[in-house]
C-alpha positions as CSV (number, residue, x, y, z in Angstrom):
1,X,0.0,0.0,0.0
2,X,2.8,2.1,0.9
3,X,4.0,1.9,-3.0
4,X,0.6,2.9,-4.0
5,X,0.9,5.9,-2.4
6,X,4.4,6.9,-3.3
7,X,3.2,5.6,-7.3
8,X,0.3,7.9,-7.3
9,X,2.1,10.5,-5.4
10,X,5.0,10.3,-8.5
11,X,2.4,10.1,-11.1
12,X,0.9,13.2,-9.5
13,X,4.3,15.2,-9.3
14,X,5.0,14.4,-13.2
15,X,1.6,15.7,-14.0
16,X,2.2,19.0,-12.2
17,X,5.8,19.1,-13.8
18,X,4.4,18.3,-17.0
19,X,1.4,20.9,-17.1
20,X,4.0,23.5,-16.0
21,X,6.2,22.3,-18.8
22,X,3.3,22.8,-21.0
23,X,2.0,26.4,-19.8
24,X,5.9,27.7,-19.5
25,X,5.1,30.2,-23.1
26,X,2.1,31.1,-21.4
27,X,4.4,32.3,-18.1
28,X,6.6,33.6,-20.3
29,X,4.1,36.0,-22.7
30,X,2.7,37.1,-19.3
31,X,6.0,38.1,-18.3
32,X,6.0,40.2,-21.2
33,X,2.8,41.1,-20.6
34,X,4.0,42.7,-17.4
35,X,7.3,43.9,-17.9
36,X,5.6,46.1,-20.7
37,X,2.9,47.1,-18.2
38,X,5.8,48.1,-16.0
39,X,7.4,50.1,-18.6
40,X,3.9,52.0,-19.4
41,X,3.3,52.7,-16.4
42,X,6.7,54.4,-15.8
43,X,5.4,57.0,-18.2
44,X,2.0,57.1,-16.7
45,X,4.1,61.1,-15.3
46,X,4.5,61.5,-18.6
47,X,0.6,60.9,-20.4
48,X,-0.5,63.0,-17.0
49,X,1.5,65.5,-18.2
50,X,0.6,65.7,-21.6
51,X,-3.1,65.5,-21.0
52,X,-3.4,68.2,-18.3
53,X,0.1,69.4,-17.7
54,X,-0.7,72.7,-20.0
55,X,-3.8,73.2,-17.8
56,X,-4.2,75.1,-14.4
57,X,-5.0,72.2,-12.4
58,X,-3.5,72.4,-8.9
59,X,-0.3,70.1,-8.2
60,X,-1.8,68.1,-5.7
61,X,-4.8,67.2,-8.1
62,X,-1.9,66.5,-11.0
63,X,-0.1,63.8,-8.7
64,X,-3.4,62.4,-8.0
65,X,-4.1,61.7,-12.2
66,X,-0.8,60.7,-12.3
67,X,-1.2,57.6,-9.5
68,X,-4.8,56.7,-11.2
69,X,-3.9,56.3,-14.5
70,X,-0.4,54.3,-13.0
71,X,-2.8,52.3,-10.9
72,X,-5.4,51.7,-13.7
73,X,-2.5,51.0,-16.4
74,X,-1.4,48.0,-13.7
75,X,-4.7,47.0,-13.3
76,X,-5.3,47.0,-17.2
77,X,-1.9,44.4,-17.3
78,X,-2.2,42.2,-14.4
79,X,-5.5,41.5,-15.8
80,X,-3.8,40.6,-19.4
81,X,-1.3,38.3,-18.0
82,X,-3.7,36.4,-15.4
83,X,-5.7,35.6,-18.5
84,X,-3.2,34.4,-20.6
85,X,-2.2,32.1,-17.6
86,X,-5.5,31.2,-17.1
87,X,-7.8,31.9,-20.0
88,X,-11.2,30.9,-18.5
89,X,-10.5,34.1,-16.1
90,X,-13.2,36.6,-16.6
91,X,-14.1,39.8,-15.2
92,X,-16.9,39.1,-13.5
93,X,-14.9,35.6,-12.2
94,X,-12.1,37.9,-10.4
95,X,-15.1,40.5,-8.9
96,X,-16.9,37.2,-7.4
97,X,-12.9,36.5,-6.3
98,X,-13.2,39.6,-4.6
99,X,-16.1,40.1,-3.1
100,X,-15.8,36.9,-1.0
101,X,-12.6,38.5,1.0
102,X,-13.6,41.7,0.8
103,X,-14.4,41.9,4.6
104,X,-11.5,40.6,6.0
105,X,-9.3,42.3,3.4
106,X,-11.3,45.7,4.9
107,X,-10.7,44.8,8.5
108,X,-7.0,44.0,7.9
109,X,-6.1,46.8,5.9
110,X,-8.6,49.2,7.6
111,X,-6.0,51.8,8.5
112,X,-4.2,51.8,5.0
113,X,-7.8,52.3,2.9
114,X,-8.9,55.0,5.6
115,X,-5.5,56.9,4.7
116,X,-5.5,56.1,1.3
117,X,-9.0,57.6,0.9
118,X,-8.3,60.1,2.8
119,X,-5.6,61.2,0.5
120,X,-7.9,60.9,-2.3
121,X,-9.9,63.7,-0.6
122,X,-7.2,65.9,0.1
123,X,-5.9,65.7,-3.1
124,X,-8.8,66.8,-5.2
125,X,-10.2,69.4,-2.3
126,X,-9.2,73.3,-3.6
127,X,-7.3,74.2,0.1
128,X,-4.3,73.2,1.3
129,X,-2.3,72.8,-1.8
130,X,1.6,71.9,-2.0
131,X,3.8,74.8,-0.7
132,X,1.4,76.2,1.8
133,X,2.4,76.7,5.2
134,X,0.2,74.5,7.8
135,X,0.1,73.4,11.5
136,X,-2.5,70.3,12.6
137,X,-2.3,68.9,15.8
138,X,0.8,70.6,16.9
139,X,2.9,69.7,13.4
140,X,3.1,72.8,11.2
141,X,5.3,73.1,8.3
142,X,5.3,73.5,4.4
143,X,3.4,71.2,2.6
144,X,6.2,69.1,0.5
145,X,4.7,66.2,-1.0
146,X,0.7,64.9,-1.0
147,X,0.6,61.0,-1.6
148,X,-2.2,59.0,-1.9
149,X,-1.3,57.6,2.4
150,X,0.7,60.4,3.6
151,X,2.1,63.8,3.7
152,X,5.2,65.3,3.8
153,X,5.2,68.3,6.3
154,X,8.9,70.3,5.9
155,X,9.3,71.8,9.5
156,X,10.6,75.8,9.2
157,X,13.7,74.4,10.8
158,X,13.8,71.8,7.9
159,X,13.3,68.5,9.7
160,X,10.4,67.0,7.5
161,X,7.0,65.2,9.4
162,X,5.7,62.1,7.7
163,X,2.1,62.8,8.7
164,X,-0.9,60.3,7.9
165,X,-3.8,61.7,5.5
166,X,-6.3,60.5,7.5
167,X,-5.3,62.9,10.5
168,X,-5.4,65.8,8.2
169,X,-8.5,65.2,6.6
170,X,-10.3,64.4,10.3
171,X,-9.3,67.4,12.2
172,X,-8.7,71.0,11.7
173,X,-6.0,72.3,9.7
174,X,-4.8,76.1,9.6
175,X,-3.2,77.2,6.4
176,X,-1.2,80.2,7.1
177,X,-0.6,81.3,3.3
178,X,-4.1,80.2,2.0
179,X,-3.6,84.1,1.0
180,X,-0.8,86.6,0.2
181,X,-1.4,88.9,3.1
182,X,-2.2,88.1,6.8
183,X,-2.7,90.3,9.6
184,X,0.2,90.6,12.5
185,X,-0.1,92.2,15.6
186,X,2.1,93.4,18.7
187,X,1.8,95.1,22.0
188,X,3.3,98.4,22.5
189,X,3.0,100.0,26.4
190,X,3.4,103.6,27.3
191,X,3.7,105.2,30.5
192,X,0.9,106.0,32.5
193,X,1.4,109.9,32.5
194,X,1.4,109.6,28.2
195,X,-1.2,111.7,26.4
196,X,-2.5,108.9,24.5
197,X,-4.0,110.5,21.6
198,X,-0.5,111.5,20.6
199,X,1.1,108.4,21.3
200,X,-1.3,106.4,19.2
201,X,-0.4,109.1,16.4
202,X,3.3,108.7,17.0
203,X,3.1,104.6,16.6
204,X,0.6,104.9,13.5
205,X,3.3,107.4,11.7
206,X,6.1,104.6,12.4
207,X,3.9,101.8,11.5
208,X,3.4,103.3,8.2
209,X,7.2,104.0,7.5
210,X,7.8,100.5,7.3
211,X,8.2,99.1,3.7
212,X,6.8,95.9,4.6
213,X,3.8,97.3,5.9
214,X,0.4,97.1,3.2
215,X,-0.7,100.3,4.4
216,X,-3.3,99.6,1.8
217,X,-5.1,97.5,4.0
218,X,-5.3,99.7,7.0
219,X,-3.0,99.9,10.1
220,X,-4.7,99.5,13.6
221,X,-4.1,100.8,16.7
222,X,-6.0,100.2,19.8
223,X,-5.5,101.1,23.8
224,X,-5.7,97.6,25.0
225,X,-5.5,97.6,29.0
226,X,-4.4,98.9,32.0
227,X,-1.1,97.1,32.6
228,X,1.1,97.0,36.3
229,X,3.4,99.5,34.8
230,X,1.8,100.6,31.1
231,X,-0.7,101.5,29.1
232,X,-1.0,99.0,26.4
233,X,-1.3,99.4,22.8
234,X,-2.7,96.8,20.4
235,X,-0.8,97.4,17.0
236,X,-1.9,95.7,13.8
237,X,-0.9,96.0,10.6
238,X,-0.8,93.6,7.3
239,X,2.1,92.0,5.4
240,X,3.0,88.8,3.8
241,X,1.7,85.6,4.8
242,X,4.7,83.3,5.0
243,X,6.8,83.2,8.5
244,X,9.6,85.0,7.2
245,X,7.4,87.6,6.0
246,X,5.7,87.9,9.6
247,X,9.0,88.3,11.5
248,X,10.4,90.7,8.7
249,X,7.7,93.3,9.2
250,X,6.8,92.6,13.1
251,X,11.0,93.2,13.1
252,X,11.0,96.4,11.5
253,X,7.7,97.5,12.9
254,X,9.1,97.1,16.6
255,X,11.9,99.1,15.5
256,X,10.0,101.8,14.0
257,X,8.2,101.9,17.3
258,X,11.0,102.3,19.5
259,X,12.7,104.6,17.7
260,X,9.5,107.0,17.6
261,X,8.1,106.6,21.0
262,X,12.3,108.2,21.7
263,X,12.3,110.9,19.6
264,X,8.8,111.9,21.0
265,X,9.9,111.8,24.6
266,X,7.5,109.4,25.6
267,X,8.3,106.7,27.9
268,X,8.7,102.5,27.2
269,X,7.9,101.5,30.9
270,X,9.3,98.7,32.8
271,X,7.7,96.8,35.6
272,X,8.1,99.0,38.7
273,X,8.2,97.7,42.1
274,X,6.6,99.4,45.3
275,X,7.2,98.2,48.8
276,X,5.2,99.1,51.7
277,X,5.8,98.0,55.1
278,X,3.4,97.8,57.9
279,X,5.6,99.3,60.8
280,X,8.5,102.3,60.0
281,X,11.9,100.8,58.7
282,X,14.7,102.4,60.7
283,X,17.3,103.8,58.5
284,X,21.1,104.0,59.5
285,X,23.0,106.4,58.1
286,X,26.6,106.6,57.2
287,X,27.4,108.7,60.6
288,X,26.1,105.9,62.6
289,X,28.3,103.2,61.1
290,X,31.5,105.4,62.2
């Protein structure tokens, strides 16, 4: 019995060997099959780019094209090959494939499809585009790259953040240069004994001699609150959106301020402290130390 089994087990091994034999041009045209696919879809950048590279689609929205028609060209080829392997394959044979481990293929992978289309969204929404300055969740950054699971955040001090698409898309995200222009603000304090009306005149003239001011757009200037040792000034003004363009003006607009408020004779306080004591403090003098 036990050469029965070893027989049959033999006679099984030569038919496999033989029915490989037999479908080795079939492996090998589906080879082909794919290696052109590969090649195709190498220049699936390039068709993007002739199709709508010319147009004013955003960069974001480009990149996505480009991954659809590389994923569709892949899906186009594997499809080829599996039927030249096996040519009772049909379509609706591989959906029916699909569909029975479509849940368990969900649950596994439910954390790559949720990022994946995530990105999707991202991609074709009109905000947050590549280049733009963002923060979410305490990561903020330009916006170098938007794939289909994650983004590339480049931190101002150049480190880069790998973030995934699905916490961008779920919670709030603040693009900084959505627009040119943004509104910056600092505090200015005067003295208490200050005529006001002619300090606020004083900061608006300096405000306005910046060059990185849009004076356009209005310059603001607003007594705030009583401070310990000032009276504080809310100063607002407009200039470029990017970081650099913040500091740049907020730089020259504090030094516009200072130098003003001293050529006017009015005062920059600084915290004063005042000590009172419940019973009289003796004081010696120099007379009673000889």
């Amino acid at each position: 019995m036990e050469l029965g089994f070893i027989g049959t087990l033999q006679d099984q091994l030569l038919g496999m060997t033989e029915e490989l034999i037999r479908m080795l041009p079939q492996f090998a045209i589906a080879f082909i099959v794919l290696f052109v696919t590969w090649l195709i879809a190498k220049g699936g950048r390039r068709i993007a780019q002739k199709l709508f590279g010319h147009t004013d689609m955003r960069p974001s929205l480009l990149t996505l094209v480009e991954t659809l028609i590389t994923v569709l060209i892949w899906i186009l080829g594997i499809f080829i090959a599996a039927t030249i392997i096996l040519p009772g394959l049909t379509p609706a044979s591989i959906l029916a494939g699909l569909g029975i481990g479509a849940v368990a293929i969900g649950f596994a992978f439910q954390d790559i499809f949720e990022n994946f289309l995530a990105g999707v969204l991202i991609m074709v929404r009109k905000k947050m585009k590549i280049g733009d300055v963002i923060e979410c969740e305490g990561i903020s950054g330009r916006v170098e790259a938007i794939n289909l699971r994650e983004t590339y955040v480049r931190k101002l001090s150049n480190e880069v953040t790998i973030v995934p698409n699905s916490m961008l898309f779920k919670n709030p995200v603040e693009v900084f240069t959505d627009e040119s222009g943004r509104r910056h603000e600092v505090v200015a304090g005067v003295s208490y004994d200050t005529d006001l009306d002619q300090a606020a005149e004083v900061i608006e003239k300096a405000v306005r001699s910046c060059d990185r001011v849009d004076t356009d757009k209005g310059i603001d200037i607003f007594a705030k609150e009583f401070n310990s040792s000032s009276i504080d000034f809310l100063v607002r003004w407009w200039s470029g959106s990017t970081p650099r363009s913040g500091h740049e003006s907020r730089d020259q607009v504090v030094r516009a301020i200072k130098r003003a408020l001293d050529d006017a004779g009015i005062e920059i306080p600084f915290p004063y402290v005042t000590h009172t004591f419940k019973e009289p403090v003796p004081l010696a003098s120099a007379g009673d130390d000889a």
